[in-house]
N, C-alpha and C positions, 0 to 999 in steps of 0.2 A: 638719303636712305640707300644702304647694298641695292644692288640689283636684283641679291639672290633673299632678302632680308623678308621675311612677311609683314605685312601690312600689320596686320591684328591677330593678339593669339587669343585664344579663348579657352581659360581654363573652367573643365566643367562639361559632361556631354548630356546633359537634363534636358528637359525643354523648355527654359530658359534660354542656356548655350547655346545649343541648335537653333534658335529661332534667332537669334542676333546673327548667329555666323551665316545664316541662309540671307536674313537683310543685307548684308555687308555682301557674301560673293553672287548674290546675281546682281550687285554694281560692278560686278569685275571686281571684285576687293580681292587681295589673297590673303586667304584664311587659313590656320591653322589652329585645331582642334584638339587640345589635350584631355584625357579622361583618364581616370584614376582607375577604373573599374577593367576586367580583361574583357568586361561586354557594359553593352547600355545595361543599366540597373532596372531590376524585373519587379521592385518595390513600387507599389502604386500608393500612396494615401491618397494623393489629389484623384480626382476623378469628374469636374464637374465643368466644364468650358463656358464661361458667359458669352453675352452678345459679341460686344466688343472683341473679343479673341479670337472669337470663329469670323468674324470680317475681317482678322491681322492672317488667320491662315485661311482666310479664299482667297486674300491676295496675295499670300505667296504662292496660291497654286496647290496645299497641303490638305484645302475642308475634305473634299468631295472622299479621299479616303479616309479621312477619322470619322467623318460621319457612318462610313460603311460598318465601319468597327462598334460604332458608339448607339446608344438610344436618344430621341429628342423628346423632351421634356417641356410642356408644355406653359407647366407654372410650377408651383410646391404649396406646402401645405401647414400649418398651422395648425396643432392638433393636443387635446388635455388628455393626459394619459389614462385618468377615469373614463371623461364621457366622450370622447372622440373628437374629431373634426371640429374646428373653430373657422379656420377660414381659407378658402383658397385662392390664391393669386393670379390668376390668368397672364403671362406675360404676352400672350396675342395684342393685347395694350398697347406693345411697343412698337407695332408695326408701324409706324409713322416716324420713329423715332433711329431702326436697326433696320438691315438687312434682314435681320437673323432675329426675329423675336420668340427666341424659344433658349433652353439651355441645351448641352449636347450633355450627356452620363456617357464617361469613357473614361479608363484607366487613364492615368497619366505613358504606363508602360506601353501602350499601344498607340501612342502616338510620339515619342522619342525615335522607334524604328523608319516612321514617316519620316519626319524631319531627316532622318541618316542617310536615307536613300537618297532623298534630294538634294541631299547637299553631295554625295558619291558621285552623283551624275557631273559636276561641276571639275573641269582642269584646274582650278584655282585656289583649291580647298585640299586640306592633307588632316585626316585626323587619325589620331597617334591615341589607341587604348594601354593601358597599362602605364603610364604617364601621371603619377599622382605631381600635381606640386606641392612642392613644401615651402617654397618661398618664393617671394615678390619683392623684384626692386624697381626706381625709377628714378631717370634723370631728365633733364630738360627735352632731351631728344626720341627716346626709346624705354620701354618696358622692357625688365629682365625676369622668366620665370627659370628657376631648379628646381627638377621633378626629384621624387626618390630615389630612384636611376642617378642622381649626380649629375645628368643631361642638362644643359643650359639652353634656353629659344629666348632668343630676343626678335622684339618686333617694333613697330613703330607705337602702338598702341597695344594694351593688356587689357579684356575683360575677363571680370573675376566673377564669374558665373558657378561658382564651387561647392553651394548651399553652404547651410547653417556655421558650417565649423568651418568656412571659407579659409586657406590657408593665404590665399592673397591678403585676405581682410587682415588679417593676424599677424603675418607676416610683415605685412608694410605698415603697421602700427595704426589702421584703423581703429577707432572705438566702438561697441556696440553694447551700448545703455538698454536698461528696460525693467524686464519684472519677468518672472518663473512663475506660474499660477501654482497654487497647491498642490490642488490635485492634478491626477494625469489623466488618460484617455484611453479607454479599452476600447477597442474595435472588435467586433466579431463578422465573420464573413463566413455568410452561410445560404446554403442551396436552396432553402425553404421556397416554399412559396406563400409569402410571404402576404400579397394580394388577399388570397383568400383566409387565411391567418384573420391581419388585423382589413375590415373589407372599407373600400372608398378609399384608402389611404394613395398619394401620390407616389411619381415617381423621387420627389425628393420631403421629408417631412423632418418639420422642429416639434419637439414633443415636450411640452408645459408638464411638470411635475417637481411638488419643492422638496421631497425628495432623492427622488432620482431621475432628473432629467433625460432625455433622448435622441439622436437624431438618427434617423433611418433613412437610406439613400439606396438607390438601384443604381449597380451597372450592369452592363453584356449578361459578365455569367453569372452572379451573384447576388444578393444583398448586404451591405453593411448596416449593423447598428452598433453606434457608436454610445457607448457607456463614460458618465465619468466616473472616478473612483477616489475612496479615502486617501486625504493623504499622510497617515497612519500606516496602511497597512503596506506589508513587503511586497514587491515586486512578485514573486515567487507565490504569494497568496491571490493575487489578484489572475493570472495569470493559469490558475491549477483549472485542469478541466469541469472538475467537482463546481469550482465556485461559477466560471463560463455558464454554464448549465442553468445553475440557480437564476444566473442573473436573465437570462434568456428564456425561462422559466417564466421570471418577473412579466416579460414583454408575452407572452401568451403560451399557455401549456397545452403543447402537443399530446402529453399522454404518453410521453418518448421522449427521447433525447433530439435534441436540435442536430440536422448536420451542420457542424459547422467545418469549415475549412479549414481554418486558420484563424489566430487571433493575436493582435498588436498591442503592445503598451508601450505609452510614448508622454515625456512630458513636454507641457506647451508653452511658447514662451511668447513676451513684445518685446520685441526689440529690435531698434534702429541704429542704423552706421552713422558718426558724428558726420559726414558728408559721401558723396557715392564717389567722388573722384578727385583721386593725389596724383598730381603730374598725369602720367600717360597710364595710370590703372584707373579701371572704371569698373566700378563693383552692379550688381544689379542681381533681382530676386532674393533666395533666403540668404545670399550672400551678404547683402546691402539691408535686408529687415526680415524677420520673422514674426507670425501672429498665430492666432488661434487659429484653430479650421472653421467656425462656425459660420459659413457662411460662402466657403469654397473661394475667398479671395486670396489668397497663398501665391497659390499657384499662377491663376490669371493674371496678379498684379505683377506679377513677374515676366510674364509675357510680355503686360505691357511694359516694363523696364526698358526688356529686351529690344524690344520695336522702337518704340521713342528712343531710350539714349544711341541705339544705333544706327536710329534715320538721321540723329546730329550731329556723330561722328561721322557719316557718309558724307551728310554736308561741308564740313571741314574739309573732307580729304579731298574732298571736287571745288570745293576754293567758293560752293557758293554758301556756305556757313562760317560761324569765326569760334574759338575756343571760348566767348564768352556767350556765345549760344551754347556749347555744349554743355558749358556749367550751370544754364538756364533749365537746360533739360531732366542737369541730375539732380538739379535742388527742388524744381516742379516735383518729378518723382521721388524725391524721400519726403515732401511734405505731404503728397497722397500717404505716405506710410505712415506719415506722426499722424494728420489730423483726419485720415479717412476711414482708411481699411482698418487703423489699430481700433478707432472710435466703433467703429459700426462690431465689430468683430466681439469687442469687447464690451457692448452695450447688446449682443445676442449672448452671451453668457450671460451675462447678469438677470436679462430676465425671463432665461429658460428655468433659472435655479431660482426665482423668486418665492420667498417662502410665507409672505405677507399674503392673507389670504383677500383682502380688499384691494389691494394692489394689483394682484397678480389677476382678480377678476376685472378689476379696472381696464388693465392691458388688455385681456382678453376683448373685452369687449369695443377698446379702442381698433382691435384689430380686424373686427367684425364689421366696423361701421368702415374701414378704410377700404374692405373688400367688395363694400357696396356703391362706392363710391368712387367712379371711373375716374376724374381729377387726382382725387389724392392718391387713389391704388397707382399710378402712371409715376407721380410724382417719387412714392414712396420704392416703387421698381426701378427707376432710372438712378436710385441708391444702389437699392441691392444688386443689380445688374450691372454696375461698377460702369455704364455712359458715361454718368456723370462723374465719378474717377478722372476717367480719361481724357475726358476735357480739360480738368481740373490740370491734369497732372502730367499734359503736352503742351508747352509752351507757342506762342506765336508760330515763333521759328519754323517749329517741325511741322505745323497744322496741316500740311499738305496732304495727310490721308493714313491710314492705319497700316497699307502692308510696307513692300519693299520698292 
C-alpha cells in the first residue's frame, strides 16, 4: 500500500456509510468518505432505530445524542381500522435480552449529522461532498472508484454504501434479483395531533384493513401515515392535494382539512445483491438489498451490515481476521436479507392487506393471545426487534460485540 493511499473509501454519506467509516477510523483506519450530495440528504423515510442499533451507536459513542433528538417508544400497536386496538406489544420484555428494550422514533436525517461530526473530529478521516461515483473497479490488490468529476480514489478496500441505485453495485457488475410490489406507498406527514384523533393509539401502529391498510408512526415533529395506493392509477393522481385529503379524511375527519406537511410516493421493492463482495468492493445496506418498510428493518439492517462487515474487514487489516472471515461475514448478512428481513417484511404486508374475513380475524386473534402471553410475546419480539437478525447474520468471527 502508498503511504499516501487510504485504507477504505466509502461511497455513500447515509447512515449506513458513516456508521462503517466511524467502525473503521476509531481503529486508526484511514478513511475516506465520498458523497454524491453537496450536503447530507435531508430525506428521512426511515425513522425508527431497533434495540440492536442503539447498542452499535452507544458504542460508538453516538446514542446519547440521537436519543436527544429522538422519542422512546416503548412497544407498538396492533390495531383494526373499524374497531380499534387489537393488541399491544410491550418491548420492556426484552430487558433481559438488550441494553435497550425500547425503540428510539427519530428521522434518519438527524442522525447522519451525528455520525459527520464524529467522524470530523478524527485526523484520519477525509470526507469529500459532491463526489457522486459513477464507477467501481477491482483488482487483486486495491479498489478504484471515478466520481462525476472524472476524479479517480483508489484504496485498499471500496464500500459501496450508495443506496438503492448503488453505482458501485452497477458498475462492477453486481446483480440485484427480486420483485417490484404493485402498488407504491403514499406517506403523509402531518402536525395533527393525532393522539387525540384516533385515542389509545401507540407511538408506532399496523392498521388491519382489507381495504386499505395503514401504518401510522410518530417522530420529534410530526406524524406519518403511511397509505398504500392502486397500482393503476398516475403518480400525479395519487399525489394531488384533493385526493391526500380524502384519504386522510378516510383515517379520521377533522371537519377541516389535515395539516399536512408534505407527502411521498415511492415504489417498494425485494431485492438482493448475488453476493455483497467482489475482490476489494464490499457493498452493504440498500446497496447490497432493498425491502419493504413494514416493519422499519431497512434502515437498521443496514446498520447492521455496516458494523459486522466492517468489524471483519478491521479484523483483516490488523491481521487478527483472514479474507475468508470477511466473506463469512458478507454471506451471514445477505442471508439475513434473503431469509429474514425479506420474509418478515413481506409476511407484514400480506397480512395487513388480508382480505379473507375468517383469516384475517384468525390473525387477529392469534395476535391477541400472543400479547397475553409473556413466552411467546418475547419470542415473537426478538423477531421483530431484528436480535435475533443479528445473531443470525454475525458470524463467529466477529461475535466480539456490536460497536467499534
Amino acid at each position: 500500500m502508498s503511504e499516501n493511499q487510504t485504507t477504505v473509501i466509502v461511497a455513500g454519506a447515509g447512515a449506513v456509510g458513516l456508521t462503517a467509516a466511524l467502525v473503521l477510523a476509531r481503529a486508526g483506519v484511514r478513511v475516506t468518505v465520498l458523497e454524491a450530495g453537496d450536503e447530507l440528504a435531508s430525506e428521512s423515510r426511515a425513522s425508527t432505530f431497533h434495540p440492536p442499533s442503539l447498542e452499535m451507536f452507544d458504542d460508538l459513542g453516538v446514542l446519547e445524542a440521537l436519543m436527544e433528538r429522538g422519542i422512546v417508544s416503548t412497544g407498538f400497536q396492533y390495531r383494526d381500522r373499524r374497531t380499534g386496538p387489537i393488541a399491544n406489544l410491550d418491548l420492556g420484555i426484552l430487558a433481559e435480552d438488550t441494553r435497550f428494550p425500547f425503540r428510539v422514533q427519530c428521522e434518519q436525517s438527524k442522525l447522519t449529522p451525528i455520525l459527520l461530526e464524529a467522524l470530523q473530529g478524527l485526523a484520519n478521516v477525509t470526507v469529500h461532498f459532491g463526489q457522486r461515483v459513477v464507477e467501481a473497479s477491482t483488482t487483486a490488490q486495491a479498489g478504484t472508484v471515478i466520481t462525476e468529476k472524472g476524479e479517480v480514489f483508489t484504496a485498499d478496500w471500496v464500500l459501496g454504501a450508495d443506496g438503492s441505485n448503488s453505482q458501485v453495485r452497477q458498475s462492477a457488475g453486481f446483480t440485484f434479483e427480486g420483485m417490484t410490489y404493485p402498488e407504491r406507498f403514499l406517506v403523509a406527514s402531518t402536525t395533527e395531533d393525532l393522539e387525540s384523533v384516533l385515542p389509545g393509539i401507540a407511538a408506532v401502529n399496523y392498521v388491519f384493513d382489507p381495504t386499505e391498510w395503514l401504518v401510522v408512526l410518530r417522530t420529534p415533529e410530526h406524524w406519518r401515515v403511511l397509505f398504500p395506493t392502486d397500482a393503476d392509477t398516475a403518480d400525479e393522481v395519487e399525489i394531488d392535494p384533493e385526493r391526500v385529503q380524502a384519504r386522510l379524511r378516510g383515517v379520521a375527519d377533522l371537519g377541516r382539512e389535515w395539516d399536512v406537511l408534505h407527502t411521498t410516493l415511492y415504489r417498494v421493492h425485494q431485492r438482493v445483491a448475488d453476493t455483497f463482495r467482489k475482490g476489494r468492493l464490499i457493498l452493504m445496506g440498500d446497496a447490497a438489498h432493498i425491502n419493504n418498510p413494514l416493519g422499519g428493518m431497512g434502515m437498521n439492517s443496514g446498520v447492521h451490515d455496516a458494523v459486522v462487515e466492517a468489524k471483519a474487514l478491521l479484523a483483516l487489516l490488523e491481521g487478527t481476521g483472514t479474507e475468508a472471515d470477511l466473506d463469512a461475514a458478507c454471506e451471514a448478512r445477505r442471508q439475513v436479507a434473503l431469509s429474514y428481513v425479506k420474509t418478515i417484511t413481506h409476511d407484514n404486508w400480506e397480512r395487513l392487506r388480508q382480505t379473507d374475513p375468517v383469516a384475517q380475524q384468525a390473525y387477529h386473534d392469534e395476535l391477541r393471545a400472543l400479547a397475553a402471553d409473556p413466552v411467546r410475546m418475547r419470542a415473537h419480539l426478538l423477531n421483530t426487534s431484528m436480535i435475533n437478525s443479528l445473531s443470525l447474520g454475525r458470524p463467529v468471527a466477529v461475535l466480539g460485540g456490536s460497536g467499534a
